[in-house]
N, C-alpha and C positions, 0 to 999 in steps of 0.2 A: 842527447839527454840534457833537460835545462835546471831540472832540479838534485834532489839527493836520496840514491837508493839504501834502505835500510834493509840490514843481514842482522836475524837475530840467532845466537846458538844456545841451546840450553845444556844448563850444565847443575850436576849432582854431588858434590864432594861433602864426605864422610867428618867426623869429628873423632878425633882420637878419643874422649872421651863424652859420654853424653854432658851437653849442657844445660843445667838444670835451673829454671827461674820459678818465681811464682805465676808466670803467667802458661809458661810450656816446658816442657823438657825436648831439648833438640837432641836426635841423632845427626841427620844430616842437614844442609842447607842448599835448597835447588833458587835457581834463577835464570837469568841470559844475560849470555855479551852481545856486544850490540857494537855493529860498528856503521857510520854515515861516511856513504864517499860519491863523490862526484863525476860526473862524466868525462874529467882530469884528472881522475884517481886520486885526489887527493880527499884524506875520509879523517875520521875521530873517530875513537872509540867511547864506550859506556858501559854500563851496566844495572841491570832491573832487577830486582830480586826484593820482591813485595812481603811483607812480615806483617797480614793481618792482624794480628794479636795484637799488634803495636801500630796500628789503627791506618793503615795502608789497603788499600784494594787485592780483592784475592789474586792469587795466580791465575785464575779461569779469567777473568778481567780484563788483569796485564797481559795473558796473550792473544787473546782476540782482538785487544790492541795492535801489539806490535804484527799480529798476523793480518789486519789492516793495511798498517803503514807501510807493512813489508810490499805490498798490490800495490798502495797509490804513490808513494813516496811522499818526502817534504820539499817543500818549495828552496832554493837558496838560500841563503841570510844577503839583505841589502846590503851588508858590512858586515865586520867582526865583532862590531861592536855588544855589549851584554842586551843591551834594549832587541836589537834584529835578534838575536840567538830567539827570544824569548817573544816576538811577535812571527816566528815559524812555529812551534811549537802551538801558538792559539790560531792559527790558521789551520793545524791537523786537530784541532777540535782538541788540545789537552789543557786540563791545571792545574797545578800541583793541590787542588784540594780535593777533587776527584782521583786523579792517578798518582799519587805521593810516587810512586814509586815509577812506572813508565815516566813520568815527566823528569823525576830526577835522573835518568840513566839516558833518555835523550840530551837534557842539557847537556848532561855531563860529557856525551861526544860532540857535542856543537862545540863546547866549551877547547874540549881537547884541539877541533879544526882550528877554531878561531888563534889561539893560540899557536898552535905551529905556526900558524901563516903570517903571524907575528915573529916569530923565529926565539919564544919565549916561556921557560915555565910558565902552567897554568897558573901557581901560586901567583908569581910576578907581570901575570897576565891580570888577577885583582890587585894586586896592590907592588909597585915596586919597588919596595923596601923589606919584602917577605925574609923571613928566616931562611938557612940552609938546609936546620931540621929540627925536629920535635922531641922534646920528650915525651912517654911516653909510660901507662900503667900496664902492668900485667892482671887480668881475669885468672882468678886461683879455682878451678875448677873440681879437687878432689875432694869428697863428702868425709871419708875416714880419716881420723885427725892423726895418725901416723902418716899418711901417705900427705895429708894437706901440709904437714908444717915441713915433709922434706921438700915439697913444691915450691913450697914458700921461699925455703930458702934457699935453693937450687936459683929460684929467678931473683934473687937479691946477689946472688953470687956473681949471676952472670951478669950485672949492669944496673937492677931497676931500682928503683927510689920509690916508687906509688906501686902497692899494690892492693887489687878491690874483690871482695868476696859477693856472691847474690847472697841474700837473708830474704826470710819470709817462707819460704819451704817447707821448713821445718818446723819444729817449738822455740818458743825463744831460748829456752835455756840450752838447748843443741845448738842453735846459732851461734848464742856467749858462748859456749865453750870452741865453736870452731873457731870465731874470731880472739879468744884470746888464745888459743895454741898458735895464730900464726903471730901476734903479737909476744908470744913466748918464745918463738923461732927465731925472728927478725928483730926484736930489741924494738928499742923506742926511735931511731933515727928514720925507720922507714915509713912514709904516710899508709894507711890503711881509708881504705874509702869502701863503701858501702851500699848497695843496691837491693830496695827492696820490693818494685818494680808496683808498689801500688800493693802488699797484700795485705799491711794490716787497717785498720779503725782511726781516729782519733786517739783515744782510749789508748790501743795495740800500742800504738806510735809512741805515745808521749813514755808509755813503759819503756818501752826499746829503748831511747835515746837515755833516758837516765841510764839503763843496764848499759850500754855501750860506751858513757861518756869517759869513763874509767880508764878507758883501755886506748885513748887518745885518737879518737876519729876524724880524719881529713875533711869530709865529705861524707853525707847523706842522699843518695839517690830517691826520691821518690816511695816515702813513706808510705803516703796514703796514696787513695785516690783523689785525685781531683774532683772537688765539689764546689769551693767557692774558694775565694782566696783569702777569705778569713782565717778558716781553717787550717789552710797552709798554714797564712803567718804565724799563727801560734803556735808551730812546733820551732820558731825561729827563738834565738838568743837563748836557748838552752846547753849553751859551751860544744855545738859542733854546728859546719853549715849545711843548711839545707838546700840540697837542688833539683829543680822540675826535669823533669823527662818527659812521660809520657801525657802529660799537660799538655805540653809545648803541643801536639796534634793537631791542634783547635787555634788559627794565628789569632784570633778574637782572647781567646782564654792568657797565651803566649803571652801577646802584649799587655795584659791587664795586670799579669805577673811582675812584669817586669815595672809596667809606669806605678804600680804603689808598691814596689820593691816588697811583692810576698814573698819573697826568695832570697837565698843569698847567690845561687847560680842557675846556670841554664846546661843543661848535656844535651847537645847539638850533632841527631843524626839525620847528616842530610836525603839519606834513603826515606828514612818514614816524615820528617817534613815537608817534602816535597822539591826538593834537589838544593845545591849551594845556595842557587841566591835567594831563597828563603831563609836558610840557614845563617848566610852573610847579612843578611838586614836584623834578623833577632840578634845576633853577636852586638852590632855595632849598636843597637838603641841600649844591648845590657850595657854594653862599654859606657856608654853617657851617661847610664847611671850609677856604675860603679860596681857591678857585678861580675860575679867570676864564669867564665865561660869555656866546658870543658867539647871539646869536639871528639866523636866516636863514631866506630862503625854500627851498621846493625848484623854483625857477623856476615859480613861481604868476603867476596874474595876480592882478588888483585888490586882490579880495576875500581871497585867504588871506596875499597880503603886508600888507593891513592889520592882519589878525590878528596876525598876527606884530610886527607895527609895534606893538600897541597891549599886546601882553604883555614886549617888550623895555620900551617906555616904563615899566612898571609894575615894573621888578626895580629894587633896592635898589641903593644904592651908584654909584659912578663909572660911566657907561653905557662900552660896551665899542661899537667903531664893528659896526654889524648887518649882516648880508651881506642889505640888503632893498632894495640901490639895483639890482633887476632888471628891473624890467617896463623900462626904456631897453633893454634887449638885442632887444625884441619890435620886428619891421618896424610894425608898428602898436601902438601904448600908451595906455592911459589917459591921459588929464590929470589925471585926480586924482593923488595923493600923490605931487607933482611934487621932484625932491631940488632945495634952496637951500643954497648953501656949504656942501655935501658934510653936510647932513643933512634928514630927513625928520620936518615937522609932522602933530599929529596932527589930523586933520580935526575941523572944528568940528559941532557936534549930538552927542545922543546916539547913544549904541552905537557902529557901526564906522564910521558917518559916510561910504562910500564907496557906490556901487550899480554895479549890475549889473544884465546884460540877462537877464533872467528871464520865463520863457512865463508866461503868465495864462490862471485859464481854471476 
């Protein structure tokens, strides 16, 4: 065998409680692991787990994909280097603008191979000066403001310093009052950040942020929708900052954001842009221009929260706390990459340092 057979497994895990956005309400989250190994056994792992909503190719898509790749395989990488990883994958016909989500879970085990065979965390594989580990926010998930402000303060108890509510669901005035119950909870030392995934107007918007400014807001996720970048900028310099999400979709829109700074941040998941090093080049142009850049999952399990965990570790500067404290949302979770005083180490061994239930065969 001269090239690399790909094993994909699908897999279904639960959420202890529904996750509720303006764009979906999740009970469960399905995807695949993915592992790449060689006819020396030597493999990476990944993970695909495509979130239309958030502007990614369906699951019907991704697995006629990888049930593809699975028949023909992919050719070697020349080297380990990031250029070879990323000229196999357009050799199997992938881009990350068409498959956001298959090309990220491929990288992301090319990335893992290349890496061990370096004998090197993935982190320290882009950059070798990476962090040991991240801080990181907690997602307050309860709707009834009894059960949200014990949440709240159960996970300030345990460690966290950031923590972010979805808004837009509801009416505003349900919203203000869930966010300042947990503002009530948590006292003033704790940042609160705020996602509102695109549901309100212009209009909506500019109300909301006056209603929330009060109540001391870290961060703004994605007000509106994206329509021009004018629009943005004018919810900007209103005493909170504003950050693109699901913008960032579009690398055309993404950079335009960034080069006249209609933003104050960028949240960076590398599943719906189309794997790290898309994700790694929007980071480093926000950096040149002096913007805050938050890294998250899009509710992964193990394997593509590591990734994530291991590309936040590796950006420059003041770490910004990560939205990667998610696999605790899952009725059943990993042990691995367990959060300790509201932040997450990075696994010891080379590469991604984490594993997954992966078929053999």
């Amino acid at each position: 065998m001269t090239g690399l057979r790909l094993h994909a497994t699908p897999y279904e895990a639960a959420f202890r409680r529904p996750v509720v956005t303006a764009r979906a309400t999740y009970q469960t989250r399905r995807g695949w692991f993915v592992t790449l190994r060689d006819g020396e056994g030597r493999e990476g792992v990944g993970e695909v787990a495509p979130l239309p909503e958030f502007g990614t190719e369906s699951p019907e898509r991704a697995v006629a994909c990888l049930e593809r790749l699975g028949t023909e395989g992919l050719p070697l990488p020349e080297s380990d280097d990031w250029e070879a990883l990323g000229a196999v994958l357009k050799t199997a016909g992938l881009t990350p603008e068409e498959f956001p989500s298959t090309y990220a879970g491929l990288e992301l085990a090319l990335l893992d191979r290349a890496a061990r065979a370096r004998g090197v965390s993935l982190a320290r594989y882009i950059a070798p000066e990476a962090r040991d580990r991240q801080p990181v926010q907690r997602l307050l998930v309860e709707m009834d403001l009894e059960a949200l402000a014990t949440e709240a303060t159960t996970m300030v108890c345990s460690g966290y310093t950031t923590l972010k509510l979805k808004v837009g669901v509801s009416s505003l005035a349900q919203d203000f009052e869930r966010v300042r119950t947990v503002r009530a909870a948590v006292g003033n030392q704790v940042r609160i950040r705020l996602d509102a995934n695109g549901a309100w107007s212009p209009h909506e918007a500019m109300l909301a942020l006056d209603a929330f400014i009060p109540l001391g807001i870290d961060l703004f996720e994605q007000p509106i929708v994206y329509t021009d970048p004018v629009s943005f900028a004018a919810l900007r310099g209103r005493g909170v900052d504003i950050a693109a999400d699901e913008a960032l979709v579009r690398p055309a829109v993404a950079r335009e954001l960034i080069s006249r700074r209609a933003t104050d941040a960028l949240v960076l998941k590398p599943m719906v842009l189309g794997g790290l090093g898309v994700a790694l080049k929007l980071a480093q142009e926000a950096h040149e221009q002096g913007l805050r850049v938050v890294v998250t999952s899009s509710l992964d399990q193990v394997v593509g929260v590591a990734g994530a965990l291991h590309l936040a570790c590796a950006l420059p500067g003041e770490p910004e706390p990560s939205g990667l404290a998610t696999l605790g949302l899952f009725a059943e979770r990993s042990p691995e990459l367990p959060v300790v005083n509201g932040a997450i180490a990075l696994p010891e061994g080379p590469g991604l340092g984490v594993s997954a239930p992966l078929e053999r065969g």
